[in-house]
C-alpha positions in Angstrom: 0.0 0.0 0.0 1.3 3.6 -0.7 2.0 5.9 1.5 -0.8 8.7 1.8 2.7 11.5 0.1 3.4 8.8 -2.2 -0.5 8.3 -3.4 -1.0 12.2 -3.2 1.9 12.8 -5.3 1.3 10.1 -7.8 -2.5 11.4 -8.3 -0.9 15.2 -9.0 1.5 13.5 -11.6 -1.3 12.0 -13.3 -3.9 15.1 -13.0 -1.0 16.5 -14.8 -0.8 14.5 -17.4 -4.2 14.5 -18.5 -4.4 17.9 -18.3 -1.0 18.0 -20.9 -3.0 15.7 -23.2 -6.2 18.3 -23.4 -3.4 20.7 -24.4 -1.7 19.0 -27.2 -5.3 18.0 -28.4 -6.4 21.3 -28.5 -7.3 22.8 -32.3 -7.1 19.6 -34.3 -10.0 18.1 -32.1 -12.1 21.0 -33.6 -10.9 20.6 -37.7 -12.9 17.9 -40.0 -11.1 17.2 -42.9 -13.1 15.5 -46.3 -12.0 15.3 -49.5 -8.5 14.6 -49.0 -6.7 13.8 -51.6 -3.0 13.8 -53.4 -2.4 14.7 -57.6 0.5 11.8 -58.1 2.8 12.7 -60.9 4.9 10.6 -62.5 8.4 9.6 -61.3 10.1 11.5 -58.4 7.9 14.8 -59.4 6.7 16.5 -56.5 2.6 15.3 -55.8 0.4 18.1 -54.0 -2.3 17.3 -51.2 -5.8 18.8 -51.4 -8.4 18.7 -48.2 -11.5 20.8 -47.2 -11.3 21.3 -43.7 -14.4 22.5 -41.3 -13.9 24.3 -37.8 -16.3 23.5 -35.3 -14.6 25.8 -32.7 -15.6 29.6 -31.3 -12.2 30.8 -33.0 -10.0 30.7 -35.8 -7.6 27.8 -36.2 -4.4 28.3 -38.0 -2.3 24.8 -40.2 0.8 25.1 -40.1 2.2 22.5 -41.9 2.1 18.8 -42.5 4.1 15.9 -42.7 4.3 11.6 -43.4 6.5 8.6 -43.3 5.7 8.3 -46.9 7.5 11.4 -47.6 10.5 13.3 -47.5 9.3 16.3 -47.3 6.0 18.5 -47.0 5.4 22.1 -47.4 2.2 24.4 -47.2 2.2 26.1 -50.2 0.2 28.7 -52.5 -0.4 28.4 -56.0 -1.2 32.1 -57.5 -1.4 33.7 -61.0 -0.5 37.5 -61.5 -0.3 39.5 -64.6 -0.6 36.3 -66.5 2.7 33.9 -64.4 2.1 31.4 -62.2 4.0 31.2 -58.7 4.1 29.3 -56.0 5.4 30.2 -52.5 5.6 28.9 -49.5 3.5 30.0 -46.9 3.5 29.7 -42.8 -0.3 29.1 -42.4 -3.7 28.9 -43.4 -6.1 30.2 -41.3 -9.5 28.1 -40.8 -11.7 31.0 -39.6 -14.1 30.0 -36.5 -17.4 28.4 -37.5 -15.8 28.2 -40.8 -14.3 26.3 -43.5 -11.0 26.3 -45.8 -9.7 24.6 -48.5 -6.5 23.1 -49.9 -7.2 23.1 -53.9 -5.4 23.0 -57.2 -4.2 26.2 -58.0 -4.4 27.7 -54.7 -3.1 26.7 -50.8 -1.6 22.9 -51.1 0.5 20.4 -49.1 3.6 19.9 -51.4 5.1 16.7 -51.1 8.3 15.5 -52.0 10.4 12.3 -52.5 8.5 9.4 -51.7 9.3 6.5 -50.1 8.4 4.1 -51.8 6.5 5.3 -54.5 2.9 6.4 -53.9 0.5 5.5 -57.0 -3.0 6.2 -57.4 -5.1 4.1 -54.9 -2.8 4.1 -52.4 -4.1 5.7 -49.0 -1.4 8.1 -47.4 -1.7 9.3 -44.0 -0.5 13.0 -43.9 0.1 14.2 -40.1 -1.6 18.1 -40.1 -0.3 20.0 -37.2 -1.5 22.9 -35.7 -0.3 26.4 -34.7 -1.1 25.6 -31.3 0.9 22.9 -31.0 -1.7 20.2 -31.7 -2.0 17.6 -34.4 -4.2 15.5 -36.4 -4.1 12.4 -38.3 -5.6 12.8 -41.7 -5.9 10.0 -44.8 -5.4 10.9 -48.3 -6.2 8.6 -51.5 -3.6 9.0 -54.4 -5.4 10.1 -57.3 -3.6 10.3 -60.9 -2.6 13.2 -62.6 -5.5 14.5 -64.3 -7.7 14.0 -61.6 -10.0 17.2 -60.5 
């Protein structure tokens, strides 16, 4: 039997602890993600992720970036055209507004993702960690379309 310090202090350790795993839930709890997808291309070309993303919280929820054991690399990124040239740029957020929605489409904010290992081809399902600006972060999983998919 533990000592009444020893049970005290092991109770505090563990109120702790759950309280810590509230805070690293935090803003992902509140994002839905449908739709998600990937545009493979062929070879080692870079393939970019596409989700719409609901926020069922009182306040705006910012993704900050993403990232998967199926890839090297992944970026947030933004698509644009001006005066007739396309650009792309990377880009430290996108903010889900409260009670709102936001997308990652063709042609506008994407996940870019880089070196695959292995390959990814379409119909494979990729699991694309989305984390948060408050720390927290969500499992989402995206089906490998082919390159002409819409």
């Amino acid at each position: 039997m533990m000592s009444r310090p020893s049970l005290l202090a092991c109770m505090a350790a563990t109120s702790w602890l759950l309280i810590a795993g509230d805070a690293v839930a935090g803003d992902a709890d509140a994002i839905t993600a449908s739709n998600a997808w990937i545009r493979v291309l062929p070879g080692d070309l870079p393939a970019g992720a596409f989700a719409n993303f609901t926020n069922a919280s009182d306040h705006a929820v910012a993704l900050t970036g993403a990232s998967s054991i199926r890839y090297g690399q992944a970026m947030l990124h933004r698509s644009s055209t001006e005066g007739g040239m396309g650009r792309m740029e990377t880009v430290d957020k996108l903010e889900i507004p409260a009670h709102g929605s936001a997308k990652l489409s063709p042609g506008a904010y994407h996940v870019m993702l880089m070196h695959a290992k292995p390959a990814v081809v379409p119909g494979d399902n990729v699991v694309l960690t989305l984390s948060f600006a408050d720390g927290s972060h969500k499992d989402v999983t995206f089906q490998a379309r082919p390159a002409n998919a819409l």
